[in-house]
FIDRENBA-682385 format. One record per residue: residue in one letter; residue number from 1; x, y, z of N, C-alpha, C, O, CB in turn. Coordinates in steps of 0.2 Angstrom, whole numbers, padded with zeros to 4 digits, always signed. Each point is the difference from the previous one (the first is absolute). Glycine has a CB too. Layout:
% residues N
+--------+-----+-------+-------+-------+-------+-------+-------+-------+-------+-------+-------+-------+-------+-------+-------+-------+
| residu | num |  n.c1 |  n.c2 |  n.c3 | ca.c1 | ca.c2 | ca.c3 |  c.c1 |  c.c2 |  c.c3 |  o.c1 |  o.c2 |  o.c3 | cb.c1 | cb.c2 | cb.c3 |
+--------+-----+-------+-------+-------+-------+-------+-------+-------+-------+-------+-------+-------+-------+-------+-------+-------+
|      A | NUM |     X |     Y |     Z |     X |     Y |     Z |     X |     Y |     Z |     X |     Y |     Z |     X |     Y |     Z |
...
+--------+-----+-------+-------+-------+-------+-------+-------+-------+-------+-------+-------+-------+-------+-------+-------+-------+
END
This chain:
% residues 114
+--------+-----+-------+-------+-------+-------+-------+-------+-------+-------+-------+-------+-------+-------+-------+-------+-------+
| residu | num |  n.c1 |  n.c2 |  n.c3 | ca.c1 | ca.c2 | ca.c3 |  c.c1 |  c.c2 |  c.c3 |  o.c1 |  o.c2 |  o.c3 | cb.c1 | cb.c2 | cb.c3 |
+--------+-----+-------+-------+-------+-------+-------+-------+-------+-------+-------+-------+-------+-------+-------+-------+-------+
|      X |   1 | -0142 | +0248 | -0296 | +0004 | +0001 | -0006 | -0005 | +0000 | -0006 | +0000 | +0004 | -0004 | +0010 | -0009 | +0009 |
|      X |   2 | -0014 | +0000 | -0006 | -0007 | +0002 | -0005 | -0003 | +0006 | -0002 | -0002 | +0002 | -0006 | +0000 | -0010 | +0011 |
|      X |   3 | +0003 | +0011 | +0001 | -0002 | +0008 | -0001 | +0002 | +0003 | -0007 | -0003 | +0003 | -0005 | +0005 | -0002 | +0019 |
|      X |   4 | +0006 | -0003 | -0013 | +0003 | +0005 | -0005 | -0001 | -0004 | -0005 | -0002 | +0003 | -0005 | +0010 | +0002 | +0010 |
|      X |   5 | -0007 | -0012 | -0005 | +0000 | -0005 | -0006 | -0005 | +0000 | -0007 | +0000 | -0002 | -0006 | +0003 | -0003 | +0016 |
|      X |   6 | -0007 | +0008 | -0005 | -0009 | +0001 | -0006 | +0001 | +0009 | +0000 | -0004 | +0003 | -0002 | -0008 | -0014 | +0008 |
|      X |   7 | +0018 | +0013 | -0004 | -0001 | +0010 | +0000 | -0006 | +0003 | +0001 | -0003 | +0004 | -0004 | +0010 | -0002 | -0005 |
|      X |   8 | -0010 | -0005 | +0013 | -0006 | +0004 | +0003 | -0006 | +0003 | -0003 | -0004 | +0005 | +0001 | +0012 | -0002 | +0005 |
|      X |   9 | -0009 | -0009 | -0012 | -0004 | +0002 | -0006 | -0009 | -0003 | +0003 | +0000 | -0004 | +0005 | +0013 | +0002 | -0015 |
|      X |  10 | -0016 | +0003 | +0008 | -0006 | -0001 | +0002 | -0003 | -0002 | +0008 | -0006 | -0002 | +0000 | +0007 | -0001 | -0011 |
|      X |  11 | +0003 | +0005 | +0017 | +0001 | -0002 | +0006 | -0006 | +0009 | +0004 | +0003 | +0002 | +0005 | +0013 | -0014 | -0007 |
|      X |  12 | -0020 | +0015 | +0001 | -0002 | +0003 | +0003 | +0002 | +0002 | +0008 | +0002 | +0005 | +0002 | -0007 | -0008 | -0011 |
|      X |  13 | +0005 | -0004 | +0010 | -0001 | -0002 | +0009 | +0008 | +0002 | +0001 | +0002 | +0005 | +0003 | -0013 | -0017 | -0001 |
|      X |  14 | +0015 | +0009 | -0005 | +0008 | +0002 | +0000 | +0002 | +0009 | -0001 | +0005 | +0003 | +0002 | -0003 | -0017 | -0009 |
|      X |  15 | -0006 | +0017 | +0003 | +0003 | +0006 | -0004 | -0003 | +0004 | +0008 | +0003 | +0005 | +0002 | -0003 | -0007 | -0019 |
|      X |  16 | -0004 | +0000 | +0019 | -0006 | +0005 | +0006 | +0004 | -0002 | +0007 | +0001 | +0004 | +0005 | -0017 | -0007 | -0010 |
|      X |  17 | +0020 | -0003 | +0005 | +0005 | +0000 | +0006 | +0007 | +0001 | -0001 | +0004 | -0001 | +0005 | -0012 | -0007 | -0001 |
|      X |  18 | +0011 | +0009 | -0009 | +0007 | +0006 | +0001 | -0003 | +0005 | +0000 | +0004 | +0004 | +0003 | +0006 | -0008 | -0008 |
|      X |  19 | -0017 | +0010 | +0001 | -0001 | +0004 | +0000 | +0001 | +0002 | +0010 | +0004 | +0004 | +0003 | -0012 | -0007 | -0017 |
|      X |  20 | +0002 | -0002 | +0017 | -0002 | +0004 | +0006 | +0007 | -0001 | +0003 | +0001 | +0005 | +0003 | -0015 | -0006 | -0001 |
|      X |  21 | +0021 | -0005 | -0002 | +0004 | -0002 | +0003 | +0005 | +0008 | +0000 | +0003 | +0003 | +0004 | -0007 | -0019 | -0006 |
|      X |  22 | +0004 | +0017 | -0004 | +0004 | +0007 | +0000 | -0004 | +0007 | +0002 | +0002 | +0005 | -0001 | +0005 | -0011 | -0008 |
|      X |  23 | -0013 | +0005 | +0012 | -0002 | +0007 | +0001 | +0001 | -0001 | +0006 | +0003 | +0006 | +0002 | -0011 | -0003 | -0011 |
|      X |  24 | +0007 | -0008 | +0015 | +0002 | -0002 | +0006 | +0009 | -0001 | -0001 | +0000 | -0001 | +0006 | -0013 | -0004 | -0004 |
|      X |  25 | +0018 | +0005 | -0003 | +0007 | +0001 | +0000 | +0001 | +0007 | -0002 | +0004 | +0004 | +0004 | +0000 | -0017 | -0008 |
|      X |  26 | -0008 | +0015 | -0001 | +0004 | +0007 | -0002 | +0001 | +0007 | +0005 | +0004 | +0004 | +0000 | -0011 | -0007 | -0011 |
|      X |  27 | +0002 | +0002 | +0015 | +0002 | +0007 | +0006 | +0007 | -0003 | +0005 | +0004 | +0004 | +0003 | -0021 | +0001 | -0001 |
|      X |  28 | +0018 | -0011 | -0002 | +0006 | +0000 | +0004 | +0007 | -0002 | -0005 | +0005 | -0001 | +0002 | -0013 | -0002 | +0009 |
|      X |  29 | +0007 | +0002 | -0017 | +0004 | +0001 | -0004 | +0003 | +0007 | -0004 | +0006 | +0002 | +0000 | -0012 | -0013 | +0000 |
|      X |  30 | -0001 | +0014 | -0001 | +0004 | +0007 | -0003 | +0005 | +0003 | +0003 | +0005 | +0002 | -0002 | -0014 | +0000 | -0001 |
|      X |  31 | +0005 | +0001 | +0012 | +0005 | +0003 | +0003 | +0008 | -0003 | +0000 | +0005 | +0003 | +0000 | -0016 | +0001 | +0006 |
|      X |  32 | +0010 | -0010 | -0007 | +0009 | -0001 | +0002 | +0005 | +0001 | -0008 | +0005 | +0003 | -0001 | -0008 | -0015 | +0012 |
|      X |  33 | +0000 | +0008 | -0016 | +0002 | +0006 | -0005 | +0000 | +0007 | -0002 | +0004 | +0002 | -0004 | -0005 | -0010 | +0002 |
|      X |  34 | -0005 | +0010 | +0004 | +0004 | +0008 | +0002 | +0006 | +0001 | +0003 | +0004 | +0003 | -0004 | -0012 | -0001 | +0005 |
|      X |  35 | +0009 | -0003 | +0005 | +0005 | +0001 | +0003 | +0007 | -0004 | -0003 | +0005 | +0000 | +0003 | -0014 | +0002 | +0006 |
|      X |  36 | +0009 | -0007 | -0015 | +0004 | -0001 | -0003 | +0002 | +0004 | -0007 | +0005 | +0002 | -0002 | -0007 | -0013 | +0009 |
|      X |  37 | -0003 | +0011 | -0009 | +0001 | +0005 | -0005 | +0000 | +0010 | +0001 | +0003 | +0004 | -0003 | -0009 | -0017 | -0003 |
|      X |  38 | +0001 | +0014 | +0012 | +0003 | +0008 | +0000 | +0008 | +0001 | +0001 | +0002 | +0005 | -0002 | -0013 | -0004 | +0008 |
|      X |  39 | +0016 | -0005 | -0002 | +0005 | +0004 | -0002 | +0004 | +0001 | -0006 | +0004 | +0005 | -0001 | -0004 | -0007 | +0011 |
|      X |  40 | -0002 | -0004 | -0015 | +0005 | +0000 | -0005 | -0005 | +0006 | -0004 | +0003 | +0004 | -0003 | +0003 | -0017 | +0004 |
|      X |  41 | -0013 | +0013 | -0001 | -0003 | +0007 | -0004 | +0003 | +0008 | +0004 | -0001 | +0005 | -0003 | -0013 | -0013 | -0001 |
|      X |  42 | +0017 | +0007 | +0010 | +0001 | +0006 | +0001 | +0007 | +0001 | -0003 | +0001 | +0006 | -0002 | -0008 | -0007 | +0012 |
|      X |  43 | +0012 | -0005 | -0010 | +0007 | +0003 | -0002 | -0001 | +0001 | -0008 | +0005 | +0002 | -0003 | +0002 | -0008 | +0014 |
|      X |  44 | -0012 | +0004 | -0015 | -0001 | +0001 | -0008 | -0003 | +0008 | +0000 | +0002 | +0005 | -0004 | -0006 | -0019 | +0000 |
|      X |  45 | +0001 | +0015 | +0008 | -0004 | +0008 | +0001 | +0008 | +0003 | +0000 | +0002 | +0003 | -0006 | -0016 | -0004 | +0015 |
|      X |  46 | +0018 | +0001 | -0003 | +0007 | +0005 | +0002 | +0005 | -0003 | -0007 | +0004 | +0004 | -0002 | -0005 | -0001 | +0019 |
|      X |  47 | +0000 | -0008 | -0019 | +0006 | -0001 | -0006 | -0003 | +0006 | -0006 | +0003 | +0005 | -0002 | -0001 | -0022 | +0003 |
|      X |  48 | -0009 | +0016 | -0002 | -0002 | +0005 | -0006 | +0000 | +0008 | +0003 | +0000 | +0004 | -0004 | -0007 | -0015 | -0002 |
|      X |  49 | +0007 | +0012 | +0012 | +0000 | +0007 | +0004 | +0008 | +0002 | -0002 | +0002 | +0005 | -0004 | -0012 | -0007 | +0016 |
|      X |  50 | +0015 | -0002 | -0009 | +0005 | +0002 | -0003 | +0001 | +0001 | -0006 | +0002 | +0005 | -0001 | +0002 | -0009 | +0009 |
|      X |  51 | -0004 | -0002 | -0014 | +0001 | +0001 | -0006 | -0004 | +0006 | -0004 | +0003 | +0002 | -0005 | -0001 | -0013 | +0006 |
|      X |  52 | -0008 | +0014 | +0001 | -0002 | +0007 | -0002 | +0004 | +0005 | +0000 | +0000 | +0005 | -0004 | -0008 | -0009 | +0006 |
|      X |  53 | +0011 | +0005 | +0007 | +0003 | +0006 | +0002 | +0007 | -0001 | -0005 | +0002 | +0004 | -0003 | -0008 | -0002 | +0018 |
|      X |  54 | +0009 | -0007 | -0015 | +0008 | -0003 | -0004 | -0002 | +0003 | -0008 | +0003 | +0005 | -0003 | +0001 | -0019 | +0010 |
|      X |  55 | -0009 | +0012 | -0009 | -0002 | +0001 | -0007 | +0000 | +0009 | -0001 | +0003 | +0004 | -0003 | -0011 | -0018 | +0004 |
|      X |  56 | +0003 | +0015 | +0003 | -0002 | +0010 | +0001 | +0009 | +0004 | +0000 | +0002 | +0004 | -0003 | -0016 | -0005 | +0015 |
|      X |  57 | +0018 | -0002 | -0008 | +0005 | +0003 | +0002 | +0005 | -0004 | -0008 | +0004 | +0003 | -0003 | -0008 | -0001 | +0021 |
|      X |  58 | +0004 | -0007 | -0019 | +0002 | +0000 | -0008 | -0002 | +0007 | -0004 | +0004 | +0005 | -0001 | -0005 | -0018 | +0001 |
|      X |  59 | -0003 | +0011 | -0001 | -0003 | +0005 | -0007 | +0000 | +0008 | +0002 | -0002 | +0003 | -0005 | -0006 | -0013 | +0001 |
|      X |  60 | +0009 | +0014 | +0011 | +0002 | +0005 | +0000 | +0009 | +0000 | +0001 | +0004 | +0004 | +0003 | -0017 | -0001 | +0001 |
|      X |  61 | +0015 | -0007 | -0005 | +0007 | -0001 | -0001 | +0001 | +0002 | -0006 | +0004 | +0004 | -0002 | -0003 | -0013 | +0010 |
|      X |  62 | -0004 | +0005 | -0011 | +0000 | -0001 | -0007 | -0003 | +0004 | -0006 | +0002 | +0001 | -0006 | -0003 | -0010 | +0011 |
|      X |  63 | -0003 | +0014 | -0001 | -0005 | +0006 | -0003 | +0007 | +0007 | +0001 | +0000 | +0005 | -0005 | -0018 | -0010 | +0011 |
|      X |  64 | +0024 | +0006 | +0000 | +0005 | +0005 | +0001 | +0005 | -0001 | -0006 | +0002 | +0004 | -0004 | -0003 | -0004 | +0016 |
|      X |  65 | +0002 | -0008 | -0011 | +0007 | -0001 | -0006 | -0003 | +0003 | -0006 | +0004 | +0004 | -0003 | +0002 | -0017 | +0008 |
|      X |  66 | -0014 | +0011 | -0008 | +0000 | +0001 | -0008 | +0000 | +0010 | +0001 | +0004 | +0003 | -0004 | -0015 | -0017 | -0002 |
|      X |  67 | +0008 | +0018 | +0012 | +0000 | +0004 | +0001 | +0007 | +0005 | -0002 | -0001 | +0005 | -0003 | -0008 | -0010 | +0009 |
|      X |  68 | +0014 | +0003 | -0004 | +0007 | +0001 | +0000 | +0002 | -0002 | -0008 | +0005 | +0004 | -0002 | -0003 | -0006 | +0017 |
|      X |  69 | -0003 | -0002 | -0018 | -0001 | -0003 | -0007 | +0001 | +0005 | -0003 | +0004 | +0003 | -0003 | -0011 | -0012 | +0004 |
|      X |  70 | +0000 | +0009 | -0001 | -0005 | +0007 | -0006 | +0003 | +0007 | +0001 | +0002 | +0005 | -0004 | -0015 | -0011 | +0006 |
|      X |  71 | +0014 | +0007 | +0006 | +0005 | +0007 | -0002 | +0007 | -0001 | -0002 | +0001 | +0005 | -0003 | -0007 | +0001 | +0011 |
|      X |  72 | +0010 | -0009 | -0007 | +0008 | +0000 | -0004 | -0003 | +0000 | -0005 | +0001 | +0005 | -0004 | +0008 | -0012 | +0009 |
|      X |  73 | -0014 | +0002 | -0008 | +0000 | +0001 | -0007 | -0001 | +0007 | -0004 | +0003 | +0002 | -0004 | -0006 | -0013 | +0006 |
|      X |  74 | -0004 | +0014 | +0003 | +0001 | +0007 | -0004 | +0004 | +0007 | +0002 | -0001 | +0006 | -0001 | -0010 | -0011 | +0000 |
|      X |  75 | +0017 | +0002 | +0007 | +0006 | +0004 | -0002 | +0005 | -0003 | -0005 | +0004 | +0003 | -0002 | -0005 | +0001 | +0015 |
|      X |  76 | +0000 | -0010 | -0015 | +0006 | +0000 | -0004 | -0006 | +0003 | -0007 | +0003 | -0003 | -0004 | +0008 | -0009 | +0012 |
|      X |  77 | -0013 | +0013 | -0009 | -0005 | -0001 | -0005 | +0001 | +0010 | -0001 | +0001 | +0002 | -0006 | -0011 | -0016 | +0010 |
|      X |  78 | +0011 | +0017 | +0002 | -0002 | +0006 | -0001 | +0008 | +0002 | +0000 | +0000 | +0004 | -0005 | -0013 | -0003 | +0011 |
|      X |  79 | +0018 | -0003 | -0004 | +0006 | -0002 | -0003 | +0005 | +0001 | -0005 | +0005 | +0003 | -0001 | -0011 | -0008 | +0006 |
|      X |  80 | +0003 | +0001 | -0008 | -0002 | -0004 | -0007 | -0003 | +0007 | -0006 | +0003 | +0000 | -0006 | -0008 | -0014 | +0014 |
|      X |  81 | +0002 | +0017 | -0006 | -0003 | +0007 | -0003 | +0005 | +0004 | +0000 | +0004 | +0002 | -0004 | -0015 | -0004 | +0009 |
|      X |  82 | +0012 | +0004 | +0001 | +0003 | +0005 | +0004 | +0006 | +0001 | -0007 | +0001 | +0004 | -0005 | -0003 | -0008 | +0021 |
|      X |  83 | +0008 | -0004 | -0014 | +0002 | +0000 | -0003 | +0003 | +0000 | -0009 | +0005 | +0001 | -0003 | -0008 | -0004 | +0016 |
|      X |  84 | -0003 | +0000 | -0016 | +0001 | +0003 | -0006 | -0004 | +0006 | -0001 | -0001 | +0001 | -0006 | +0003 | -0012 | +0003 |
|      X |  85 | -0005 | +0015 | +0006 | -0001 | +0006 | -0003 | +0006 | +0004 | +0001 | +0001 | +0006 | -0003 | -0014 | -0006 | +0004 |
|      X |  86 | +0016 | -0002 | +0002 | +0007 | +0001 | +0002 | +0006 | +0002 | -0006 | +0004 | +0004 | -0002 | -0008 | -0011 | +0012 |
|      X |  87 | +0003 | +0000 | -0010 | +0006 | -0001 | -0007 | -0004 | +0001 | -0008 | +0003 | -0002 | -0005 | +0005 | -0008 | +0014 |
|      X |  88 | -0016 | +0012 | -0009 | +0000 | +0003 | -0007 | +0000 | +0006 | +0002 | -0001 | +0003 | -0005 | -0005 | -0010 | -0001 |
|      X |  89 | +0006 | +0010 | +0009 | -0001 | +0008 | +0003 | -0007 | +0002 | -0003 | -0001 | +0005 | -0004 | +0016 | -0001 | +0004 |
|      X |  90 | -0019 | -0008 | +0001 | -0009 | +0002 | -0003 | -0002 | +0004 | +0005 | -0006 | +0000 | -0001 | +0001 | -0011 | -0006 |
|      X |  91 | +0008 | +0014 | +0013 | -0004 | +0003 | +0002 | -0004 | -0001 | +0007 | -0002 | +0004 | +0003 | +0004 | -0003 | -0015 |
|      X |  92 | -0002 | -0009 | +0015 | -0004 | -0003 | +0004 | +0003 | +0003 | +0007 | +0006 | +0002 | +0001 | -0011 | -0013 | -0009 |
|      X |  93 | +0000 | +0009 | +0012 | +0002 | +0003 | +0008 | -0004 | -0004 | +0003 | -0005 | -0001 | -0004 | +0009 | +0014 | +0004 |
|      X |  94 | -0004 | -0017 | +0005 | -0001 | -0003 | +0005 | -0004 | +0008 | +0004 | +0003 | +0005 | +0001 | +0007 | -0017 | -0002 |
|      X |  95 | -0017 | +0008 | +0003 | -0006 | +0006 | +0005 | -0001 | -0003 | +0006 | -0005 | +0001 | +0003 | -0003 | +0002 | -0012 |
|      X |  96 | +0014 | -0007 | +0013 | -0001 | -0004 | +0005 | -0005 | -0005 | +0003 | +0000 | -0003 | +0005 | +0006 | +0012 | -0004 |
|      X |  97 | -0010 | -0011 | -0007 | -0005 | -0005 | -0001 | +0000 | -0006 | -0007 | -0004 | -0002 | -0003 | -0002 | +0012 | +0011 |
|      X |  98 | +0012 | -0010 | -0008 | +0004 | -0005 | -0003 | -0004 | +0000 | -0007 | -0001 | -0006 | -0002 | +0006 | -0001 | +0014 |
|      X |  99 | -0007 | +0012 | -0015 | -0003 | +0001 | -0006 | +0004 | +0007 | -0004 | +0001 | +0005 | +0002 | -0013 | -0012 | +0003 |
|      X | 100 | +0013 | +0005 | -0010 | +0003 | +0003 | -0006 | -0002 | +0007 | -0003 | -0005 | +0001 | -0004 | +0007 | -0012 | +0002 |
|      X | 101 | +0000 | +0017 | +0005 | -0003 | +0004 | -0003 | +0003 | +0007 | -0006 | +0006 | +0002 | +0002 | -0012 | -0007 | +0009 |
|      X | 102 | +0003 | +0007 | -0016 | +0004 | +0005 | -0005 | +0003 | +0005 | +0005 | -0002 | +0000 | +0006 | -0006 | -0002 | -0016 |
|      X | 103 | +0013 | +0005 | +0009 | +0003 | +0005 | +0004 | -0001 | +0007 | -0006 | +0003 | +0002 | -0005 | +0007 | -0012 | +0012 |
|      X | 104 | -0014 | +0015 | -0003 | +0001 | +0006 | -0002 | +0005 | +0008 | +0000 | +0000 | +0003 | +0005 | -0010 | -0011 | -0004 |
|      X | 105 | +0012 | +0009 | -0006 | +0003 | +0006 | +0000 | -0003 | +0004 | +0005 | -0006 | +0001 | -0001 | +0010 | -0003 | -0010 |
|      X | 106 | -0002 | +0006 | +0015 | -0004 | +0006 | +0003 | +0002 | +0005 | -0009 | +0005 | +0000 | -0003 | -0002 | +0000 | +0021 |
|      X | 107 | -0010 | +0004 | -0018 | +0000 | +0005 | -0007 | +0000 | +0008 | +0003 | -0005 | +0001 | +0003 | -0002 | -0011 | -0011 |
|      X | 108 | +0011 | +0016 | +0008 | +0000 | +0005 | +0003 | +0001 | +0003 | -0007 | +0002 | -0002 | -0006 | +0003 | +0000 | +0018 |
|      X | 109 | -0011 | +0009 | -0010 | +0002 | +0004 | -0007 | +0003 | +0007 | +0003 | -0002 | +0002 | +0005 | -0008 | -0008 | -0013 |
|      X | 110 | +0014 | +0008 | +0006 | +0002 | +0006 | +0001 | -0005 | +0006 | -0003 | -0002 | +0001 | -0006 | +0014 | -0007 | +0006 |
|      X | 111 | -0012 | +0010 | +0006 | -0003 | +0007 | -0002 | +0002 | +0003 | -0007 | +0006 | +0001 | -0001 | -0006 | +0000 | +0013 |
|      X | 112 | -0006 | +0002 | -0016 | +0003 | +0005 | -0007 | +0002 | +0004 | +0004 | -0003 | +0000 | +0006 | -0004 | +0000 | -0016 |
|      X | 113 | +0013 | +0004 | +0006 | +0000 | +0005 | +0001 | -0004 | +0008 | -0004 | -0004 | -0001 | -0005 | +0014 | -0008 | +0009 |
|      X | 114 | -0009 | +0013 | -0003 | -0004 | +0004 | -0007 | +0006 | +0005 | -0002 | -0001 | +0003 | -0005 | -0014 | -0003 | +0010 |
+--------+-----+-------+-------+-------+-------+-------+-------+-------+-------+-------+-------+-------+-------+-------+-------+-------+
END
């Protein structure tokens, strides 16, 4: 108990014999904590293997729904167009790519006669 009492301050001879006392324990010590700690680093490895693939399979979940989002929006948007060039009668027509375009008269000229 002395040992600790003085914390191992000025004792060379003390610090040189847990040095060698643990280099002699350590080779039959490691291996059994290995074997206590490898399984639990194995089931942290498959916890984070699963939470990646969960996570991947979120965010393409997540990447369809905004997909489906953005197009209603630019059918209601194109819609929305449709619809008031409609009721000012200016003219607009829907080009099947949901953008607004002028509507032209066809222009025919009739042959002079002489």
């Amino acid at each position: 108990m002395a040992l600790f009492e003085n914390g191992l301050k000025g004792n060379i001879l003390t610090g040189l014999a847990i040095g060698i006392g643990a280099a002699v324990i350590a080779p039959s010590v490691i291996p059994v904590l290995a074997s206590a700690f490898k399984p639990a680093a194995k089931a942290a490895i498959k916890g984070g293997v699963l939470l990646y693939e969960k996570g991947k399979e979120s965010v393409a979940e997540m990447s369809e729904v905004m997909e489906d989002i953005i197009a209603e929006a630019k059918a209601e948007l194109a819609e929305d167009a449709n619809t008031a060039a409609a009721a000012t009668g200016s003219g607009m027509m829907d080009n099947h790519h949901g953008e607004a375009v002028v509507a032209r008269t066809p222009t025919r000229t009739k042959p002079k006669k002489k």
